[in-house]
C-alpha positions in Angstrom: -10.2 0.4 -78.8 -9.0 -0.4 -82.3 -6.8 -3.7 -83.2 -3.9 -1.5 -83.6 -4.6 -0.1 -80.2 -5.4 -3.7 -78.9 -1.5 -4.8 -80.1 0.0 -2.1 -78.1 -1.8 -2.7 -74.9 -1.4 -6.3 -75.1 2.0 -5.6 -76.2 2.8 -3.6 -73.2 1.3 -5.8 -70.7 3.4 -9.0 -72.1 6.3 -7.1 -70.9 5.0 -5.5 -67.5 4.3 -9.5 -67.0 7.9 -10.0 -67.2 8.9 -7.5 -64.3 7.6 -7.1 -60.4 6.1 -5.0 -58.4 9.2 -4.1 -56.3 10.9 -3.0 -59.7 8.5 -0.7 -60.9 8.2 0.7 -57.5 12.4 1.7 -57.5 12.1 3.0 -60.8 9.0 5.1 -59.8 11.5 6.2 -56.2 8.8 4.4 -54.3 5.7 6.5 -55.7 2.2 5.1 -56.6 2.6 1.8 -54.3 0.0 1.0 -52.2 -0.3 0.5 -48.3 1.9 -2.9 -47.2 -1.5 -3.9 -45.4 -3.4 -4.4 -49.4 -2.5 -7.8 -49.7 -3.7 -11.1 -52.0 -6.3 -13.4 -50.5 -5.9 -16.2 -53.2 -2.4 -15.4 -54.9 -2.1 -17.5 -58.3 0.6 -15.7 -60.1 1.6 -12.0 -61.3 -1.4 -9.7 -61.4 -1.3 -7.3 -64.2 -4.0 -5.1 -66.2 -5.8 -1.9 -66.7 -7.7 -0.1 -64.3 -10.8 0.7 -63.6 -12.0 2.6 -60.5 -14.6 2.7 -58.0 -15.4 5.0 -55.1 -17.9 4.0 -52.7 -18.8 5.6 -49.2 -17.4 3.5 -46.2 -19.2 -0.2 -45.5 -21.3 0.7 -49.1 -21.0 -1.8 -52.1 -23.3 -0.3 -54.5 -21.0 1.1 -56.9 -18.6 -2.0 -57.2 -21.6 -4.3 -58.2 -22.2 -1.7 -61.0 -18.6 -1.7 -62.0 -18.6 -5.5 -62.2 -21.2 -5.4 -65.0 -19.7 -2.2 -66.9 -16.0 -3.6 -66.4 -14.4 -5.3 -69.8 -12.9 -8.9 -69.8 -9.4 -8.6 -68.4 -9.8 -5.4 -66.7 -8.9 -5.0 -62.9 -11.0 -2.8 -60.2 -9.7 -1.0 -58.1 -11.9 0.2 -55.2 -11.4 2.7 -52.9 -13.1 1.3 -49.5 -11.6 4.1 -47.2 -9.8 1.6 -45.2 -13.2 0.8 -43.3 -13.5 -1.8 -41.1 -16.6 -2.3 -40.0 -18.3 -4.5 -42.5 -16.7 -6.3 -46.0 -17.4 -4.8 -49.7 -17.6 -8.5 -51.5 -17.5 -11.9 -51.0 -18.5 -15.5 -52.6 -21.1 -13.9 -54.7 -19.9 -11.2 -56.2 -16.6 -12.0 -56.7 -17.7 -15.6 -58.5 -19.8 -12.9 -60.8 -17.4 -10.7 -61.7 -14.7 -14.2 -62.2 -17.6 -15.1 -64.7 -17.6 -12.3 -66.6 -13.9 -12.2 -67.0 -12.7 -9.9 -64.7 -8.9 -10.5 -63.7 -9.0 -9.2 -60.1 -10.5 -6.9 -57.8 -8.5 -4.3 -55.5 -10.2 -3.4 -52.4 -9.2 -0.3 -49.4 -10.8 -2.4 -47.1 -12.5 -5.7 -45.7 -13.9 -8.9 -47.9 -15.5 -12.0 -46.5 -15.9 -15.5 -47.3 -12.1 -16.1 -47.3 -12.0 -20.0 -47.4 -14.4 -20.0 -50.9 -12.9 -16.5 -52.5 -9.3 -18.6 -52.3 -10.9 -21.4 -54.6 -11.6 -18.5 -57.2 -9.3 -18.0 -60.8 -10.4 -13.8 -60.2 -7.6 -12.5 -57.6 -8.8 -10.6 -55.0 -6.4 -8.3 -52.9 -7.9 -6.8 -49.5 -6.8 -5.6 -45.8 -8.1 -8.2 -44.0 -11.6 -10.0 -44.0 -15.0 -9.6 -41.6 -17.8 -11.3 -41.4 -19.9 -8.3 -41.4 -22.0 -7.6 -45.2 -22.0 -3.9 -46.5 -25.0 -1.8 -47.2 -26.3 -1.2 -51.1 -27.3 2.5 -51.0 -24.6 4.4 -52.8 -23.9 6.9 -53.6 -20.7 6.3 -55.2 -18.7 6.7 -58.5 -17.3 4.8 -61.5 -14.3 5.3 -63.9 -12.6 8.3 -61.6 -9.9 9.1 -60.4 -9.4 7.6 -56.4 -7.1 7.7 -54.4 -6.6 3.9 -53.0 -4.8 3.0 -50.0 -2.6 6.1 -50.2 -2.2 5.9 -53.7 -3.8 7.8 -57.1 -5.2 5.8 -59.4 -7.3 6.7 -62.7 -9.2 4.6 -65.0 -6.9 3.2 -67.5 -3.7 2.8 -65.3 -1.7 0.1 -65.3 -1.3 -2.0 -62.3 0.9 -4.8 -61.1 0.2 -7.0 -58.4 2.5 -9.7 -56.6 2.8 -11.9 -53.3 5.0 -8.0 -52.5 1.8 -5.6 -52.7 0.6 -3.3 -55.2 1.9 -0.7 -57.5 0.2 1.4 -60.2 1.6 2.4 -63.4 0.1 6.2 -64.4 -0.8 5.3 -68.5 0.4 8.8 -69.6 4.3 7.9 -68.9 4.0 4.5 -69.3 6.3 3.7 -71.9 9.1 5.6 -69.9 8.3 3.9 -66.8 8.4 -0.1 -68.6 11.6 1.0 -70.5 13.2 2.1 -66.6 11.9 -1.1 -64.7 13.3 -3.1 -68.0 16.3 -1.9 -67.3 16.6 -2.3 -63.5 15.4 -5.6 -64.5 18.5 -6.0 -66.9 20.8 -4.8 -64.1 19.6 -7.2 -61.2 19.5 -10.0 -63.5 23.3 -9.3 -64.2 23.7 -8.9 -59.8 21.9 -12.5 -59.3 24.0 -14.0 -62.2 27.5 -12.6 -60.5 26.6 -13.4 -57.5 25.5 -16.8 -58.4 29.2 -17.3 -60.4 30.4 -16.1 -57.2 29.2 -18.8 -55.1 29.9 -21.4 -57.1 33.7 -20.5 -58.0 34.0 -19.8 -54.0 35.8 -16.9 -54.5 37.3 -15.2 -51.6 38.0 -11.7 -53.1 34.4 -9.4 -52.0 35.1 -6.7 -54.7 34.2 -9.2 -57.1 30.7 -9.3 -55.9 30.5 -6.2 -54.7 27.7 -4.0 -56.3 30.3 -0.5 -58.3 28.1 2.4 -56.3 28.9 1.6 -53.4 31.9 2.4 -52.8 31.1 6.1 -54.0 28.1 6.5 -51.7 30.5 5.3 -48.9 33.0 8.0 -49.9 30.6 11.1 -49.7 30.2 10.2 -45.9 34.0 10.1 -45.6 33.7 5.8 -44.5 
C-alpha cells in the first residue's frame, strides 16, 4: 500500500469510527451482520479495521496461528470456526501474541478459553462462548479467503465494525457508498435524539411534534 493509499484507508476508517454497527447494518437492509451469539469478551471501545480471514476445520487452530504472524499491525482476523463447540481456537497465549504484534482484534465462529486473562488484554477478542477444552494443530486450513463467518461473507480486505451490538462487515468494493449511507442515517438520528431531547425538556404535549414524518404514510397503506 502506497502513502496515498495509506490516507484513504485511514481516511475511511476515521469516519466508519464515527458510526455503529446497528447503522451500517440498516443501511446494508440487515445484510453482512453476523450471528447475535458473536459477541466481545473484553469490550474497550468501537472495533473497526480491515479484514483478514481464516478458515480452519472444526476444533483446529493451525491456520489462525499462521495468520497471527502474516497479519499487519492494525489488521483484524476474522476466523471462521464452524460454530464448533467442542474445544476453543485461542486463548492467553496466542491472543497476548498476536496483541504484541499489533493486531487489533480477533473474530472467532466459535469457542475461546482463558476468559478471566484474555479480558485484561488491549487486542479485542469477539467469540460465542468459552470452553476449557484446547484445539488440535494439524490443519489443513486457509488464509486471506473468502469465508463465510457466522452466517456472513467476508473477504480479506473488508471492512468490519464491531460494538457492545455484534458484528457487521463492510464489503471493500462498495464501501464508499455504504459510509456515505450510514453517514447519513447517522445525520438523520442525530437530528431524532436532538428533537426528542427539545421535546422533553420543553414538556410539550402535542406528539406530532416528536413524531418521526413516515409514519404516518406507512400507517396509511394499511388503511389505520
Amino acid at each position: 500500500m502506497n502513502s496515498s493509499q495509506h490516507s484513504d484507508s485511514s481516511q475511511l476508517l476515521s469516519r466508519i469510527k464515527k458510526i455503529g454497527s446497528t447503522v451500517f447494518a440498516d443501511v446494508m437492509d440487515n445484510q453482512n451482520t453476523m450471528d447475535y451469539r458473536v459477541k466481545p469478551v473484553n469490550f474497550l471501545e468501537p472495533l473497526v479495521g480491515r479484514v483478514r480471514t481464516v478458515s480452519v476445520p472444526k476444533g483446529d487452530n493451525l491456520l489462525l496461528h499462521h495468520a497471527i504472524y502474516q497479519a499487519e499491525p492494525n489488521d483484524i482476523i476474522i476466523v471462521n470456526g464452524q460454530g464448533f463447540t467442542g474445544a476453543a481456537y485461542l486463548g492467553e497465549l496466542m491472543a497476548g501474541a498476536a496483541e504484541a504484534l499489533g493486531i487489533k482484534g480477533i473474530i472467532i465462529d466459535g469457542l475461546v478459553r482463558d476468559k478471566r486473562e484474555l479480558r485484561q488484554l488491549n487486542i479485542q477478542i469477539y467469540a460465542k462462548g468459552f470452553s476449557p477444552s484446547g484445539p488440535s494443530k494439524e490443519g489443513p486450513g486457509s488464509f486471506d479467503i473468502t469465508i463465510t463467518c457466522a452466517g456472513t461473507i467476508v473477504s480479506p480486505y473488508d471492512f468490519v465494525i464491531a460494538d457492545q451490538d455484534g458484528v457487521v462487515v463492510v464489503p471493500q468494493q462498495n464501501v464508499e457508498e455504504i459510509v456515505k449511507k450510514a453517514e447519513k442515517k447517522l445525520a438523520y438520528e442525530l437530528n431524532r435524539l436532538e428533537t426528542i431531547n427539545i421535546y422533553k425538556k420543553q414538556n410539550k404535549q402535542d406528539k406530532s411534534d416528536i413524531e418521526p414524518k413516515w409514519l404516518q404514510d406507512k400507517l396509511k397503506k394499511l388503511n389505520l
